[in-house]
Structure formats: C-alpha cells, structure tokens
C-alpha distance (Angstrom), angle and dihedral (degrees) to the residues before:
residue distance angle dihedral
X1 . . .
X2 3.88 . .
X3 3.64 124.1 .
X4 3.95 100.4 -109.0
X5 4.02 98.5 -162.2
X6 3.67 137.3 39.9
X7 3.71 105.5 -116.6
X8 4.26 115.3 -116.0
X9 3.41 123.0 -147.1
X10 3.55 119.4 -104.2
X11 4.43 117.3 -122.3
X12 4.06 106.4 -141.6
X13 3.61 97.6 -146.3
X14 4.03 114.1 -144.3
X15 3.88 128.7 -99.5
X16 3.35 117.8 -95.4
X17 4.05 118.0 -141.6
X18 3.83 109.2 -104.0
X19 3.34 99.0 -110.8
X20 3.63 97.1 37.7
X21 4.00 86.8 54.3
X22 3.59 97.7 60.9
X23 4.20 98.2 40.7
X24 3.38 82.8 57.0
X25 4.05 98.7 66.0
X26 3.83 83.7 52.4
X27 3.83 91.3 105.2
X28 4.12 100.6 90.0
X29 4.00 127.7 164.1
X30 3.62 125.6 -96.6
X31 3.63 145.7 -126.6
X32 3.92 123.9 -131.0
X33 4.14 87.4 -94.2
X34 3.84 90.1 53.3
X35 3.72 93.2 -99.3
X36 4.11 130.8 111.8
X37 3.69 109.2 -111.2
X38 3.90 113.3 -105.0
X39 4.30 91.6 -112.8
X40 3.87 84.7 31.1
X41 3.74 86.9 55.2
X42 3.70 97.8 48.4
X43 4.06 95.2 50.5
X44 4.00 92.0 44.5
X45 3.67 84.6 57.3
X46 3.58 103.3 38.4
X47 4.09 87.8 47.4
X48 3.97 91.9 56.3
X49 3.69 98.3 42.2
X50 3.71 92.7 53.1
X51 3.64 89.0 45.5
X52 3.94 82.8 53.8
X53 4.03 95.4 52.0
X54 4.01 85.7 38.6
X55 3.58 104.8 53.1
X56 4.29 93.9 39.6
X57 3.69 100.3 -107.1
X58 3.81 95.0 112.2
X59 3.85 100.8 41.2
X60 3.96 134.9 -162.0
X61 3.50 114.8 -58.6
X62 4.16 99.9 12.8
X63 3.34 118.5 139.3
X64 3.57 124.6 -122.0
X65 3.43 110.5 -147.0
X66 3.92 117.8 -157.2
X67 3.70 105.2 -146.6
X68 3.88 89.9 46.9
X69 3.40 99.3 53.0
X70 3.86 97.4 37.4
X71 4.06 87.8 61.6
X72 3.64 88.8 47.6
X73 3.74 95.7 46.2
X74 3.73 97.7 42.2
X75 3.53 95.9 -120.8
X76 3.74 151.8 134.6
X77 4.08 110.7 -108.5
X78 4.37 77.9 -116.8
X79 3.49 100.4 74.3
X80 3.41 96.3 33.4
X81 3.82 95.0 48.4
X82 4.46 83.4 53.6
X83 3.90 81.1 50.9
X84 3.45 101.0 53.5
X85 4.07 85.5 42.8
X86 3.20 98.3 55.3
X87 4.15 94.1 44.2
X88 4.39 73.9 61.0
X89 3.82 86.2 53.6
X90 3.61 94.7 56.7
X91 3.83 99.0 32.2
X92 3.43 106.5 -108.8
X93 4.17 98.0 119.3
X94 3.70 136.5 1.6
X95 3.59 121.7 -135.3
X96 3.82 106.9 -146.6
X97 4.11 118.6 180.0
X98 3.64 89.1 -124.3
X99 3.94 105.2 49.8
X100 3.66 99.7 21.5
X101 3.85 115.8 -139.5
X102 3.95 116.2 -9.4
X103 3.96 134.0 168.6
X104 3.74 113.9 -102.0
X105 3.63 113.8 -108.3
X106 3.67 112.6 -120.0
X107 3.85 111.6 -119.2
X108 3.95 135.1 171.7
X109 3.33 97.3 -120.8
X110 3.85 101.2 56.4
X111 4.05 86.3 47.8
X112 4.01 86.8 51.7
X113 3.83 89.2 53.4
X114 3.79 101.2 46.3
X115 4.23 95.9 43.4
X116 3.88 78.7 51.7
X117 3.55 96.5 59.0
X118 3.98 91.7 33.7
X119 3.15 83.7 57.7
X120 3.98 106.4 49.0
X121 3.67 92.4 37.7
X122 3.67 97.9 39.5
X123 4.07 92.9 55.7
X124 3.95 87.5 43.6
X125 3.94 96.3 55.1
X126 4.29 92.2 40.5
X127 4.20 91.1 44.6
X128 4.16 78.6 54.4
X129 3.94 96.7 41.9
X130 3.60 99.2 35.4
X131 4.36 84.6 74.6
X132 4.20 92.4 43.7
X133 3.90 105.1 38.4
X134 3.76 111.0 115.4
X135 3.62 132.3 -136.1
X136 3.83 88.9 -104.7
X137 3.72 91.0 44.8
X138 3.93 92.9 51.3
X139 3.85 83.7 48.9
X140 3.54 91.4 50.7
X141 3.60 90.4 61.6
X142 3.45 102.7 40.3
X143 3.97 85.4 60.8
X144 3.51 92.5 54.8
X145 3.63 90.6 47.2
X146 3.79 87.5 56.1
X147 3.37 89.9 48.2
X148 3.80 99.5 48.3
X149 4.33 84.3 55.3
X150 4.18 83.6 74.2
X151 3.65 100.9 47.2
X152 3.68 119.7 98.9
X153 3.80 103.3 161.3
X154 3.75 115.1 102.9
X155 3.31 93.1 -130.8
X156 3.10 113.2 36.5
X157 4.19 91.5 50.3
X158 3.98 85.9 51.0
X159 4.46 87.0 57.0
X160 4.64 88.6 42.8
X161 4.36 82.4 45.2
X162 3.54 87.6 53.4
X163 3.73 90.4 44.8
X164 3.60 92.1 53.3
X165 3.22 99.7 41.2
X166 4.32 92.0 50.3
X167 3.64 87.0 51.6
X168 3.91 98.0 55.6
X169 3.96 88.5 53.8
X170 3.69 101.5 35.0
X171 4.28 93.1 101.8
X172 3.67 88.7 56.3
X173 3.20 89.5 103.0
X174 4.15 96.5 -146.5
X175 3.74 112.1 117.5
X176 3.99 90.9 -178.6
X177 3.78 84.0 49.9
X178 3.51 98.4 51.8
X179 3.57 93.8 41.7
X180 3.58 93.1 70.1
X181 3.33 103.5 34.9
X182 3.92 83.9 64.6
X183 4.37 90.5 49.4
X184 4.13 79.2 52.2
X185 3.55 92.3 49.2
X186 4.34 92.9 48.7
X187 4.05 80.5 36.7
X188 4.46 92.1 54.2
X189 3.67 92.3 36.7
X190 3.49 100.7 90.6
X191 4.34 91.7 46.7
X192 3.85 84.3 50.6
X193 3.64 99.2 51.9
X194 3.99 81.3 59.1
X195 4.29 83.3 67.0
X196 3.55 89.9 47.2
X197 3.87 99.3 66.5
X198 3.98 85.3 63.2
X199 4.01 112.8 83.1
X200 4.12 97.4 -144.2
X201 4.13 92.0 50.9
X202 4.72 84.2 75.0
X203 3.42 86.0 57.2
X204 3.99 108.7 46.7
X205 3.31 87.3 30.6
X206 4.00 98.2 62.6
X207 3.90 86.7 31.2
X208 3.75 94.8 58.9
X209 3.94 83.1 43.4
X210 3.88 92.9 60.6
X211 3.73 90.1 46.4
X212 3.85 88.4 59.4
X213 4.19 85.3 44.1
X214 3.55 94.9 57.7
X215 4.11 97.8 36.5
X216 4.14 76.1 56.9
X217 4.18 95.7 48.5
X218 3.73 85.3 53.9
X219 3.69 89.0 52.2
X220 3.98 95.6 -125.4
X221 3.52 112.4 143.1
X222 3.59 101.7 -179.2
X223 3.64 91.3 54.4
X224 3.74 86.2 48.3
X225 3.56 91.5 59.0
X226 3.26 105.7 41.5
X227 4.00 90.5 55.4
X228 4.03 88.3 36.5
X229 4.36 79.0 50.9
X230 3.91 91.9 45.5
X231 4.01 93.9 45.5
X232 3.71 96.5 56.6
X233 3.87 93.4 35.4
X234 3.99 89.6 57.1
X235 3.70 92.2 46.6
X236 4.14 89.1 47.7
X237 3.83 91.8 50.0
X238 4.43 91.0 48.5
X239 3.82 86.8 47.7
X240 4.10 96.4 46.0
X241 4.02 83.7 44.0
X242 3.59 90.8 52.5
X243 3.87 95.8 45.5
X244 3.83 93.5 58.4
X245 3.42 121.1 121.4
C-alpha cells in the first residue's frame, strides 16, 4: 500500500533546567473569585506534571516533593496530593511512605507486560467494533487519521493516536474493556514517547494506522486485527530494543 503523506521532520525541543521546568507550569486558570476551582485545580496540575514525566524534564526516579511544587503551582497541598494520586493510578510515579512521590523508572519488563495486554485486549474490543461501527463513526476516524498525518509534536500526536485509536473500538460495546484499555494507554504512554523522539516512527506509525482503517472500511475484522496485532507488536519490540542495557 502507498505511502499517503510526505513525512515532516520532527523539532527536538531543548531541556529545560529542573527547577526552571516546573516554575514554568505556575500559570493555572481561574475561578470568578481569582482562585482555581478545587477539580479545576487538580486537572491543571495533574496535566502539567504528566507533561513533565512525558516530555523528560522530570526523569526516572526524581522526587516530587509536595511543598515545592505546591508553591510553584499555586496550589493547596489537596489538589496536588489528588494529582500526584492519580499520576499513581495511571503509573507514572509511586508514592512510597519512605521516599515520598518519585517517577517510575522505565524498565523492559513493565513495557513487555502492558503491549501484552494492549495487545490482547485491544484485538478483542476492534474484532467486536469492527461489526457495529457506523458510517459516521468510521468517518470520525478517518478525520482524525487525517488529522494525526499533520502533527509533529510528541505529545500532542500521542493525545490524536489515542483519539484514533478510541474511535476504532468505541462500538465494542464493553465499558470494562474499554476502561482499561484507556489505564494501558496512560500506563504505555511514557514507553511510546521514547518512539517519538525518532523522525521515521510519525510515518510508520500513521501508515500502519491507515492499513488498520481500510482493513475496517472493508469490514474485515480479522484483517483488522491482525494489522491492529502487528502495529502494537512492532512498536513493543522498538521500545524493548531501546530499553536494553
């Protein structure tokens, strides 16, 4: 199948200094007395940290400590402490009663587990969806698919994959299902983003996702699902090549 886009080179944007990295997420939205909302707190805060861990400026293993980070956010240590929790939720720290709040290292094993399960449950919910997707729901993805063929920030193309990827499995019907397959998604995003700092991986990556788009057009689930199986697989085997010591 043709290449369908010219591939765009991808900027590297320069490291921040730590400290530097987080007093620059102080900037936060606020309510009509001049203060951030208590849930509107929480997500402001759990947004920029992640974008911290995501983009390398807080690395494996750093600490993240409370009072610091609630002077430079702005914030109460209550929103912040549901930030940090739900970072723990989708396996981007661990909060241990000892060292406090830390980044979770990156290690081949945990990748090898959660492409595993992307990959069984992934298959599962398209081979279900593939049969129930409407016309306006395979059109749906399709845009973003188009859409996703113009992004070159790391970040922002790992938020339109998700996208894409949520609409292809959104008739299967399985809330429970889906469910997790979004906590693997938060879970894999940080392995991904090591993909993303490598030019070519834009361009397979969107290629291999209109593959899958046309295998679900035609209605053919198995061939869905055995590109949908092959696509994550790949991406697994770069990201276990690159963690080796």
């Amino acid at each position: 199948m043709k290449d369908r886009r010219q591939a765009k080179p991808v900027k590297r944007k320069t490291q921040s200094e730590r400290p530097a990295t987080v007093a620059r997420i102080a900037g936060r939205p606020t309510g009509e007395a001049g203060e951030p909302s208590h849930m509107t707190a929480s997500a402001f805060a759990t947004e920029r940290l992640r974008e911290a861990i995501l983009n390398g400026e807080l690395e494996p293993g750093d600490r993240l400590q409370q009072h610091f980070l609630a002077a430079k956010l702005g914030l109460s240590h209550v929103p912040l402490r549901e930030a940090l929790q739900r970072l723990e939720f989708e396996g981007f720290i661990a909060i241990s009663p000892r060292r406090g709040a830390f980044v979770v290292p990156l290690t081949a094993a945990d990748a090898a587990e959660i492409f595993e399960l992307r990959v069984n449950l992934e298959t599962a919910a398209l081979r279900v969806s593939v049969r129930h997707l409407s016309p306006e729901q395979r059109l749906l993805a399709t845009e973003i698919c188009r859409r996703a063929d113009g992004v070159t920030d790391k970040l922002a193309y790992g938020e339109v994959n998700w996208q894409f990827h949520r609409a292809l499995y959104v008739a299967c019907q399985r809330p429970r299902t889906s469910n997790l397959i979004e906590t693997l998604w938060r879970n894999a995003s940080r392995y991904s983003m090591l993909l993303r700092h490598r030019a070519p991986y834009f361009r397979q990556s969107q290629q291999e996702h209109w593959d899958i788009l046309e295998a679900v057009g035609k209605q053919d689930p198995e061939l869905a699902c055995r590109l949908l199986r092959a696509h994550i697989e790949a991406a697994a085997g770069r990201i276990l090549n690159l963690l080796q010591p």
